[in-house]
PDB file of N, CA, C and O in Angstrom:
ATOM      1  N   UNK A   1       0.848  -1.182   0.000  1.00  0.00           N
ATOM      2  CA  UNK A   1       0.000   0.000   0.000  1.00  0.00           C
ATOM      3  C   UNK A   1       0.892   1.243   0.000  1.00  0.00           C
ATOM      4  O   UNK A   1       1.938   1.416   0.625  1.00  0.00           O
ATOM      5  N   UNK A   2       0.244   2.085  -0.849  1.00  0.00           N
ATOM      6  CA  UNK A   2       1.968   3.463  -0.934  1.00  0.00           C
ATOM      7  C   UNK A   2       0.693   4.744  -0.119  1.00  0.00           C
ATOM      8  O   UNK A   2      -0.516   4.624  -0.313  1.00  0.00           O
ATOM      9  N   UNK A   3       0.982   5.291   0.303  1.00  0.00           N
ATOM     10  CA  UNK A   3       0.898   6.393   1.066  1.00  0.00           C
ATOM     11  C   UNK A   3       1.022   7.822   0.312  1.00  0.00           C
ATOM     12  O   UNK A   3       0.566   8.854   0.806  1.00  0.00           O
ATOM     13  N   UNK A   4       1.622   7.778  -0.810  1.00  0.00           N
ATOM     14  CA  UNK A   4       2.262   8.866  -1.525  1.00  0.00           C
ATOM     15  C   UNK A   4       1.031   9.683  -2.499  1.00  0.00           C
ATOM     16  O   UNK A   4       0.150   9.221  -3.224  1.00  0.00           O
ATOM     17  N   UNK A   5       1.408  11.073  -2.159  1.00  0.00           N
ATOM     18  CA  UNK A   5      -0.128  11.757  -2.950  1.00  0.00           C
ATOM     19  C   UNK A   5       0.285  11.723  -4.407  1.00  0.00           C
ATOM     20  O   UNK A   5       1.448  11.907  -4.766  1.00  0.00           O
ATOM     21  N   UNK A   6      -0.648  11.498  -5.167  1.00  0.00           N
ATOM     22  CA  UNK A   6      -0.074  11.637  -6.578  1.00  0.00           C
ATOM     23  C   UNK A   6      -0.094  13.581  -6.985  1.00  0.00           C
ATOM     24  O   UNK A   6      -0.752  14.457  -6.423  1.00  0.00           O
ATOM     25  N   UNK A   7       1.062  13.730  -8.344  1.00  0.00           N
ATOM     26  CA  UNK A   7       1.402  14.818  -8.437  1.00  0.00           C
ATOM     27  C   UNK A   7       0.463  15.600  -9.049  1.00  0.00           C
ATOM     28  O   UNK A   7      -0.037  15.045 -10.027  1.00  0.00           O
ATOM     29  N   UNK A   8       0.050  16.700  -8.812  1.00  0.00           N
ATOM     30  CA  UNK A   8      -0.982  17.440  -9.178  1.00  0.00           C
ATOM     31  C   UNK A   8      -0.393  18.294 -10.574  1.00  0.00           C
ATOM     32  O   UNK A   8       0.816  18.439 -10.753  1.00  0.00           O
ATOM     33  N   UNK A   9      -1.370  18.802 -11.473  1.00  0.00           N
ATOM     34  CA  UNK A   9      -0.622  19.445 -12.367  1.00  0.00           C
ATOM     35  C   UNK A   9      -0.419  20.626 -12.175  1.00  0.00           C
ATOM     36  O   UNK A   9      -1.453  21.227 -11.882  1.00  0.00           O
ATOM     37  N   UNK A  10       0.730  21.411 -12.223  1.00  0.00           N
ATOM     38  CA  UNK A  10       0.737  23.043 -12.433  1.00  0.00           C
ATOM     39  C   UNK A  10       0.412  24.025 -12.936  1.00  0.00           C
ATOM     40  O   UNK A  10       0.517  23.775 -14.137  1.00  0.00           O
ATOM     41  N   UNK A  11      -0.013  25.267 -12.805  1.00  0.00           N
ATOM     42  CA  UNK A  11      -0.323  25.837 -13.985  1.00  0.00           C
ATOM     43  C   UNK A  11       0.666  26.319 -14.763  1.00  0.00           C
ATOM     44  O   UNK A  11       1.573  26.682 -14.015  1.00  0.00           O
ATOM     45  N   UNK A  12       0.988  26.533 -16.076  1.00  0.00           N
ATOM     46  CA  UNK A  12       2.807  26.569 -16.962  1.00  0.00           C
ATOM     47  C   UNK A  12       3.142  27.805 -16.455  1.00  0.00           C
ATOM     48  O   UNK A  12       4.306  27.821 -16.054  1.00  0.00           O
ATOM     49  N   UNK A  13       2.444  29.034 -16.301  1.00  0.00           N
ATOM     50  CA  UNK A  13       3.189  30.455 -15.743  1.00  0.00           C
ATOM     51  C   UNK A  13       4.285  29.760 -14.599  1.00  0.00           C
ATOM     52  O   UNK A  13       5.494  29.711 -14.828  1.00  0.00           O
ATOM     53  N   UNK A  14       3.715  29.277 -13.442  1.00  0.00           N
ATOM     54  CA  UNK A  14       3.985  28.662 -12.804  1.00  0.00           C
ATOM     55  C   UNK A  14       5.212  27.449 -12.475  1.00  0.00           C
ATOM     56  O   UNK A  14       5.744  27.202 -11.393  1.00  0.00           O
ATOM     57  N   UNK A  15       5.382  26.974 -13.463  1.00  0.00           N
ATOM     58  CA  UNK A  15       6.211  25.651 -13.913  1.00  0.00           C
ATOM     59  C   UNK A  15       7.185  26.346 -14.578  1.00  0.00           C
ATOM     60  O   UNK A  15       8.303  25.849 -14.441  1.00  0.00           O
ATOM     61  N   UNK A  16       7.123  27.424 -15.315  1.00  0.00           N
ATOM     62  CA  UNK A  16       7.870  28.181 -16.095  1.00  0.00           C
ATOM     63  C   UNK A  16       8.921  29.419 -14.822  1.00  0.00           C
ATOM     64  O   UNK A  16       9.941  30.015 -15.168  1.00  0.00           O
ATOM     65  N   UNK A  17       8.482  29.476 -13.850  1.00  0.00           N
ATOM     66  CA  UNK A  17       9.210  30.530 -12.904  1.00  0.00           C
ATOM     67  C   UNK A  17       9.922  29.558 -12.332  1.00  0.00           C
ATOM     68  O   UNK A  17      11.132  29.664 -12.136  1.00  0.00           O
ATOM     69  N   UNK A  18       9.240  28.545 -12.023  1.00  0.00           N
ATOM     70  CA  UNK A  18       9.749  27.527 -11.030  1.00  0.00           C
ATOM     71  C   UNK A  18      11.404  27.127 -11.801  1.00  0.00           C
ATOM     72  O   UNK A  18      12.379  27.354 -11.085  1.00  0.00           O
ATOM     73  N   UNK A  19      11.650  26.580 -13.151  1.00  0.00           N
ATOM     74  CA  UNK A  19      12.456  26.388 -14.126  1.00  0.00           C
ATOM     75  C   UNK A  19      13.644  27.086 -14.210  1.00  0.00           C
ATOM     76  O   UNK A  19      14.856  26.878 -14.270  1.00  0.00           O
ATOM     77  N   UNK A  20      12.540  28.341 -14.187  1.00  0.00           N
ATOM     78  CA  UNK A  20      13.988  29.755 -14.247  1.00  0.00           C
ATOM     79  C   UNK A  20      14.653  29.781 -13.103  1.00  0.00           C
ATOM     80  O   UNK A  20      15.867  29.900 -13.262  1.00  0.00           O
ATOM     81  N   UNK A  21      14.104  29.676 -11.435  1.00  0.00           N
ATOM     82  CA  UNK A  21      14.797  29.815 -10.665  1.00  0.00           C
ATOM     83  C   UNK A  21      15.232  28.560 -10.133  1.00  0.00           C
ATOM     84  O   UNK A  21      16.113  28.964  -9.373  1.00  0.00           O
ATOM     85  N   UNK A  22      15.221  27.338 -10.011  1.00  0.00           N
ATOM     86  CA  UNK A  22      15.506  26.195  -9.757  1.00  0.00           C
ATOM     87  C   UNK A  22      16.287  25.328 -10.166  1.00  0.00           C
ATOM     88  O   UNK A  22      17.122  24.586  -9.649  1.00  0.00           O
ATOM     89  N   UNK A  23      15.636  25.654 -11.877  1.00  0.00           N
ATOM     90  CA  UNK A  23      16.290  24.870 -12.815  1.00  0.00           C
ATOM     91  C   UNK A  23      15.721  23.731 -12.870  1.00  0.00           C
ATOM     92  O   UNK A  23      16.432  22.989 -13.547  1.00  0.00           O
ATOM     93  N   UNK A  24      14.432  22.996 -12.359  1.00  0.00           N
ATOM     94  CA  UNK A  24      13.619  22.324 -12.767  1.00  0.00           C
ATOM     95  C   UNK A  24      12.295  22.342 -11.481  1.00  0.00           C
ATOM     96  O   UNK A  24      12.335  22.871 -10.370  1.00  0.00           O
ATOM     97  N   UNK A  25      11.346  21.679 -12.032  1.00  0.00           N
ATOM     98  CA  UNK A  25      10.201  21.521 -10.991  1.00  0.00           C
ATOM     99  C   UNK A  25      10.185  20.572 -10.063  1.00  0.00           C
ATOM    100  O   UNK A  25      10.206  19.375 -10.352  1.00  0.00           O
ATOM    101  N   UNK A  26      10.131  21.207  -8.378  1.00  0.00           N
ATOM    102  CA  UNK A  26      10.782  20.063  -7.449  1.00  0.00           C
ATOM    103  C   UNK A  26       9.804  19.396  -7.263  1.00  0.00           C
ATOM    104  O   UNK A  26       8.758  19.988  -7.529  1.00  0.00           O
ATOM    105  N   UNK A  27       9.671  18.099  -6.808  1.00  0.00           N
ATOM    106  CA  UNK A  27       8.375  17.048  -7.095  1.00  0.00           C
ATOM    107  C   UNK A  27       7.319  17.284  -5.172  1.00  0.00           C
ATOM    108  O   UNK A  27       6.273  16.719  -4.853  1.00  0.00           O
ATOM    109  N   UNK A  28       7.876  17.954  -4.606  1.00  0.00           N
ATOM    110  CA  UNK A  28       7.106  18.557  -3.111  1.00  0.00           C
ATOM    111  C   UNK A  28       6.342  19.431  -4.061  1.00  0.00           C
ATOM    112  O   UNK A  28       5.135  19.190  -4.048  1.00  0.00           O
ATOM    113  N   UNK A  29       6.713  20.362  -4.864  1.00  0.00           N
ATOM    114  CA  UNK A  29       5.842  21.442  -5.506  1.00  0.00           C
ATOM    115  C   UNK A  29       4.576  20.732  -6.358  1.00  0.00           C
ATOM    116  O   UNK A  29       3.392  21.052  -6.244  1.00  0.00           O
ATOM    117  N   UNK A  30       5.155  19.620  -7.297  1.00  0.00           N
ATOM    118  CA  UNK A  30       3.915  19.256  -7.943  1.00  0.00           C
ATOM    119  C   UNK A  30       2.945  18.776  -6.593  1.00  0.00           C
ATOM    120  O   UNK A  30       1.756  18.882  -6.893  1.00  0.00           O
ATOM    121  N   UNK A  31       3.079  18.453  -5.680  1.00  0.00           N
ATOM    122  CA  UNK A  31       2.407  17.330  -4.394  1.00  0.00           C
ATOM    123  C   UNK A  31       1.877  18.194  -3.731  1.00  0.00           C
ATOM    124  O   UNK A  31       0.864  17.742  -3.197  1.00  0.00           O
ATOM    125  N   UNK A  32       2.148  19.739  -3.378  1.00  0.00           N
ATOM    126  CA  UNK A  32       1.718  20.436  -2.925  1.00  0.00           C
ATOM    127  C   UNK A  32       0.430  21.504  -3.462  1.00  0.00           C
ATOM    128  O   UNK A  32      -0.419  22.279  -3.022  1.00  0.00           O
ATOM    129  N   UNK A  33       0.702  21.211  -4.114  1.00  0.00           N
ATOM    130  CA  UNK A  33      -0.003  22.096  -5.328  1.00  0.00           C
ATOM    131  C   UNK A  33      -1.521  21.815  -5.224  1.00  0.00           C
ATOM    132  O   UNK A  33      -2.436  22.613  -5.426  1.00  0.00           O
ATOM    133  N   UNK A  34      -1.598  20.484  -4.858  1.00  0.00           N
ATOM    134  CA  UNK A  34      -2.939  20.203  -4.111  1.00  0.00           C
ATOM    135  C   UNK A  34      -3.914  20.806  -3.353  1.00  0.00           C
ATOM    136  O   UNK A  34      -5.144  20.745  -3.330  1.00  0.00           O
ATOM    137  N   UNK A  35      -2.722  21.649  -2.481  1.00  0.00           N
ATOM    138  CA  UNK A  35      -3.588  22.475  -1.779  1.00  0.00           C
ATOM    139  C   UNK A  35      -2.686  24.221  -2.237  1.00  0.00           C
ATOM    140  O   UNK A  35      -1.968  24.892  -1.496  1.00  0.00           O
ATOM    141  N   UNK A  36      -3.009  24.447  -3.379  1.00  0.00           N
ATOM    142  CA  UNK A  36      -2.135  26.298  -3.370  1.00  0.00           C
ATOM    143  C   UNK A  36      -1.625  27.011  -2.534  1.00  0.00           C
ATOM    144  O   UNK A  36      -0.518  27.539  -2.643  1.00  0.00           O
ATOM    145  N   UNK A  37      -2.367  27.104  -1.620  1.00  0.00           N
ATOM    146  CA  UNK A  37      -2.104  28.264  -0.430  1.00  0.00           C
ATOM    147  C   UNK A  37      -0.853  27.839   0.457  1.00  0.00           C
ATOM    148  O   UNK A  37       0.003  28.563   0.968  1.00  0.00           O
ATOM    149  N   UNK A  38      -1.030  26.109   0.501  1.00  0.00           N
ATOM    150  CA  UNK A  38       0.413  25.544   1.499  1.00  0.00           C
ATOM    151  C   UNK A  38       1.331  25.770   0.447  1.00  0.00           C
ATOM    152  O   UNK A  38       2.499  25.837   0.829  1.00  0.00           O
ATOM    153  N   UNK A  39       1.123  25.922  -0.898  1.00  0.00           N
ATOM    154  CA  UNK A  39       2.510  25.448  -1.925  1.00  0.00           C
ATOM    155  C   UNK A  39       2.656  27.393  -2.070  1.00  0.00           C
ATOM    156  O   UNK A  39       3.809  27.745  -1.822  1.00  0.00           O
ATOM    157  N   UNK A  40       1.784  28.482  -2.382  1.00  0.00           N
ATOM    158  CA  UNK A  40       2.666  29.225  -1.945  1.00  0.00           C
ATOM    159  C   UNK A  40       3.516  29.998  -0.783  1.00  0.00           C
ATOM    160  O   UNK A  40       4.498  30.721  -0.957  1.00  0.00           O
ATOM    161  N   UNK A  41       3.023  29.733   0.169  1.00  0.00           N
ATOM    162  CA  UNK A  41       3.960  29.600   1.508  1.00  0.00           C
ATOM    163  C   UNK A  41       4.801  29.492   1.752  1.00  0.00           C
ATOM    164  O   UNK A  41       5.499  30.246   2.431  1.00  0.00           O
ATOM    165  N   UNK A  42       5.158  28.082   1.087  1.00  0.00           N
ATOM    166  CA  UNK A  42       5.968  27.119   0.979  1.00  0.00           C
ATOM    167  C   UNK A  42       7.380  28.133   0.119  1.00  0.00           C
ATOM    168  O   UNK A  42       8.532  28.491   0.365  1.00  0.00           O
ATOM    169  N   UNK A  43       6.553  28.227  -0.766  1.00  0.00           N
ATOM    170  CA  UNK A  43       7.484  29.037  -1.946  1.00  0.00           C
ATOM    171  C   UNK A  43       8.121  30.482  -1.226  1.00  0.00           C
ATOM    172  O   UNK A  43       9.299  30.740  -0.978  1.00  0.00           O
ATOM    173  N   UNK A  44       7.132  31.153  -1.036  1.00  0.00           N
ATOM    174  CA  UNK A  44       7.769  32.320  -0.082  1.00  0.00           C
ATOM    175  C   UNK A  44       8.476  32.523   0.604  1.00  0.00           C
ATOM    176  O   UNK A  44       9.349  33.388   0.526  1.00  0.00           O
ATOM    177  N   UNK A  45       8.241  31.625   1.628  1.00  0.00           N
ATOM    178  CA  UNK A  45       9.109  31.418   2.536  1.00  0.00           C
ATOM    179  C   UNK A  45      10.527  30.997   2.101  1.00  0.00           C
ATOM    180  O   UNK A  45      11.516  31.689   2.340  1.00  0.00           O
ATOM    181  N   UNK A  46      10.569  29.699   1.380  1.00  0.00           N
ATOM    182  CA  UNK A  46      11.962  29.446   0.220  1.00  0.00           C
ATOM    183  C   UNK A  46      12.503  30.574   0.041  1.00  0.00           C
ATOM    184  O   UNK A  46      13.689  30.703   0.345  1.00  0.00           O
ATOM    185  N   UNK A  47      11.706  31.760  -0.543  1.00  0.00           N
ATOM    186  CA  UNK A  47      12.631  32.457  -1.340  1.00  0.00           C
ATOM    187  C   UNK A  47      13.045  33.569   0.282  1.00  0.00           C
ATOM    188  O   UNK A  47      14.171  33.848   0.695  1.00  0.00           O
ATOM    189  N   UNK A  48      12.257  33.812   0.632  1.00  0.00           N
ATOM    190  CA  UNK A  48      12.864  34.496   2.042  1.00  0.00           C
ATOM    191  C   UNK A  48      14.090  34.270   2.351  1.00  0.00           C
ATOM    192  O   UNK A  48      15.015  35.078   2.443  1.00  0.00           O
ATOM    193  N   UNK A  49      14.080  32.927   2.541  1.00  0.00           N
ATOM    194  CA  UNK A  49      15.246  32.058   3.168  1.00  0.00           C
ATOM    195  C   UNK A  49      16.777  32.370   2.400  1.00  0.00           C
ATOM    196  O   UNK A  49      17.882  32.512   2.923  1.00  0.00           O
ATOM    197  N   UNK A  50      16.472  32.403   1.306  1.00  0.00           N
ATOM    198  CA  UNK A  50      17.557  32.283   0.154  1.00  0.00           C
ATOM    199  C   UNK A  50      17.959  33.702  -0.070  1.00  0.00           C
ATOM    200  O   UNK A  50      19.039  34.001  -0.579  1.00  0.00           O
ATOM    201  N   UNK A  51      17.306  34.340   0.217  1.00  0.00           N
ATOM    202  CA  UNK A  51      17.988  35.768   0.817  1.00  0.00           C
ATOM    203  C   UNK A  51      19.074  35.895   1.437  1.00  0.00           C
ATOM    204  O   UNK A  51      20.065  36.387   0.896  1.00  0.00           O
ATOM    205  N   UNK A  52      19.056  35.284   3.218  1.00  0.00           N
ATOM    206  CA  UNK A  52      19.754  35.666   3.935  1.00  0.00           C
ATOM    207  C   UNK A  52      21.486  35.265   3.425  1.00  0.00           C
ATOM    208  O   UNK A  52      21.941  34.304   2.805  1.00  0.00           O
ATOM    209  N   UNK A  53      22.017  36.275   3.913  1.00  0.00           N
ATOM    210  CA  UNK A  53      23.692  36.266   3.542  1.00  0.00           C
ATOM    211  C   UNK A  53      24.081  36.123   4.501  1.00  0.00           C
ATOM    212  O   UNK A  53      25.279  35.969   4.264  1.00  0.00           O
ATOM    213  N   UNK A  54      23.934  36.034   5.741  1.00  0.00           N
ATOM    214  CA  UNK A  54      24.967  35.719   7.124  1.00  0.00           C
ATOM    215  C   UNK A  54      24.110  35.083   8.271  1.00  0.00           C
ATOM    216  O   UNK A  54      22.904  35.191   8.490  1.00  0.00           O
ATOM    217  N   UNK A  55      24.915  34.508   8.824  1.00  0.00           N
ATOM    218  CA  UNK A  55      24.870  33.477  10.170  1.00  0.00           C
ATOM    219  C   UNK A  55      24.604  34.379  11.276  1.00  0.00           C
ATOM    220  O   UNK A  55      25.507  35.216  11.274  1.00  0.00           O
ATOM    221  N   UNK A  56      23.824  34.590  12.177  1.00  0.00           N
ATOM    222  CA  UNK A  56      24.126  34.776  13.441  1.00  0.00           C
ATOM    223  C   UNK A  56      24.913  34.675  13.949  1.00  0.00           C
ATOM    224  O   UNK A  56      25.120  33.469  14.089  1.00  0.00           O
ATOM    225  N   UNK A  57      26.233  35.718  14.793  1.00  0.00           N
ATOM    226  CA  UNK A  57      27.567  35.143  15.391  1.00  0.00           C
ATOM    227  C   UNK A  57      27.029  34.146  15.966  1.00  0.00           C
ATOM    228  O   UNK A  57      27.486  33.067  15.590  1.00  0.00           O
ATOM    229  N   UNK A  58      25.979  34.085  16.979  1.00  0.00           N
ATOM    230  CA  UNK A  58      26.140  33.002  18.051  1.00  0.00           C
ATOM    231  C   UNK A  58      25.824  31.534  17.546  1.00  0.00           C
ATOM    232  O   UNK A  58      26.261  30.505  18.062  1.00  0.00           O
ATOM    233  N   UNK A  59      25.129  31.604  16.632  1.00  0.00           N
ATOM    234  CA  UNK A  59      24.940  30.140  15.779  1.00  0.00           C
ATOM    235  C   UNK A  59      26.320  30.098  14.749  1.00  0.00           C
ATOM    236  O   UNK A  59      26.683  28.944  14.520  1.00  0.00           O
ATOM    237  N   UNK A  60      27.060  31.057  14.160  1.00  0.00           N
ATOM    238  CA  UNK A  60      27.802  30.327  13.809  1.00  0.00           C
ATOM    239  C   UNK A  60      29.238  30.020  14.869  1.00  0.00           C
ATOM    240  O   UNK A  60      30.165  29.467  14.278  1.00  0.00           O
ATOM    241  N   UNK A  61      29.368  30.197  15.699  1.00  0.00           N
ATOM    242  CA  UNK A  61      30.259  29.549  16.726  1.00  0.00           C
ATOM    243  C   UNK A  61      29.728  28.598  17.287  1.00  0.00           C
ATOM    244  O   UNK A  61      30.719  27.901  17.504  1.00  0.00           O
ATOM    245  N   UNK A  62      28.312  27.681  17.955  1.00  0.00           N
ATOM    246  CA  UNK A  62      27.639  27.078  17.449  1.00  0.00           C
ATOM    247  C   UNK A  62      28.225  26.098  16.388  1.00  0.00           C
ATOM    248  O   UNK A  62      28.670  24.992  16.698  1.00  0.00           O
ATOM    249  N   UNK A  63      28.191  26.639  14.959  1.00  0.00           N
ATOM    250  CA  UNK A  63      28.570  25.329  14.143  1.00  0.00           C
ATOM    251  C   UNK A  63      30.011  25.312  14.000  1.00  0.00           C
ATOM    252  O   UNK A  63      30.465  24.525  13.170  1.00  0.00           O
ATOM    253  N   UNK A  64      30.922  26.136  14.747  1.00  0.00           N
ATOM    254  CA  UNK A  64      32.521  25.995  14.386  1.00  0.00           C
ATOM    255  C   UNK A  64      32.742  24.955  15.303  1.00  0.00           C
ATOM    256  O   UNK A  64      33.397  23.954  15.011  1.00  0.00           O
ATOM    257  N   UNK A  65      32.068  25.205  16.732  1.00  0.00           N
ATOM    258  CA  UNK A  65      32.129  23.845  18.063  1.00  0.00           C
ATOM    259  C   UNK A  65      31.913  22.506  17.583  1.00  0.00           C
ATOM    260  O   UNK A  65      32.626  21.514  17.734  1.00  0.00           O
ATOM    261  N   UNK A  66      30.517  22.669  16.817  1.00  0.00           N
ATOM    262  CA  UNK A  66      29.862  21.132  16.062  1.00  0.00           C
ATOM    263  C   UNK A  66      31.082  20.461  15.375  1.00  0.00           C
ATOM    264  O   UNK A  66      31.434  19.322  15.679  1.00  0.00           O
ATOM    265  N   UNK A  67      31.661  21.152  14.513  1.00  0.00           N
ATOM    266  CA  UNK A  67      32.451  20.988  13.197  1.00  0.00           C
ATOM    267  C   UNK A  67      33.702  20.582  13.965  1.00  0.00           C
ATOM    268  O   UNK A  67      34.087  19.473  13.594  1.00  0.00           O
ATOM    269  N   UNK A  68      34.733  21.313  15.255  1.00  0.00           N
ATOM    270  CA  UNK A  68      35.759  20.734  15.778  1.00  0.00           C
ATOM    271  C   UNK A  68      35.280  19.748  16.405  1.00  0.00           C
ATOM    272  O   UNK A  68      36.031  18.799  16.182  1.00  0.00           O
ATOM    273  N   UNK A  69      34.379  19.416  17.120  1.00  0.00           N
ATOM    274  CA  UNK A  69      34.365  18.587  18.026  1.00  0.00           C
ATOM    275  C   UNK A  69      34.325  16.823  17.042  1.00  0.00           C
ATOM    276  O   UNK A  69      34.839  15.750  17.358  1.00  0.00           O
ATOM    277  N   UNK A  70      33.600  17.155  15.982  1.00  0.00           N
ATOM    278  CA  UNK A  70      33.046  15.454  14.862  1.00  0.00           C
ATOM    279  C   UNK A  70      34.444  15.009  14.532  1.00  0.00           C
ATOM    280  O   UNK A  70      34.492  14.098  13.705  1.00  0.00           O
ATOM    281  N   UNK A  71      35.946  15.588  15.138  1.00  0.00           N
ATOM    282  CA  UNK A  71      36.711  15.196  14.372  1.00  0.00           C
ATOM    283  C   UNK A  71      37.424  14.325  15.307  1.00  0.00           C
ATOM    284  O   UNK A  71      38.384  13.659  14.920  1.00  0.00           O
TER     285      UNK A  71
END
């Protein structure tokens, strides 16, 4: 028994932005798409994210500790 939602279709405006900035259509997007409002969220938030240019000092000392200590 599979559990897995089948992929919904996009609309091409859509599939066509996705392309330009990705470089292809990620398969959470076709699955999400099911419901719009979670898939643009989803998207927004992505691109929010992909904004940021710097670490928090305190998180990145944080990952310099993580990084000496695995060795």
């Amino acid at each position: 028994m599979t559990l897995r939602l089948p992929k919904a279709e996009l609309p091409a405006e859509l599939k066509e932005n996705m392309i330009k900035q990705l470089g292809a259509v990620p398969e959470n997007g076709e699955v999400l798409w099911h419901s719009p409002r979670v898939t643009q969220d989803n998207l927004e938030f992505g691109a929010r994210v992909g904004e940021w240019d710097a670490v928090d000092p305190v998180l990145k000392s944080f990952a310099h500790m993580a990084a000496i200590r695995s060795f």
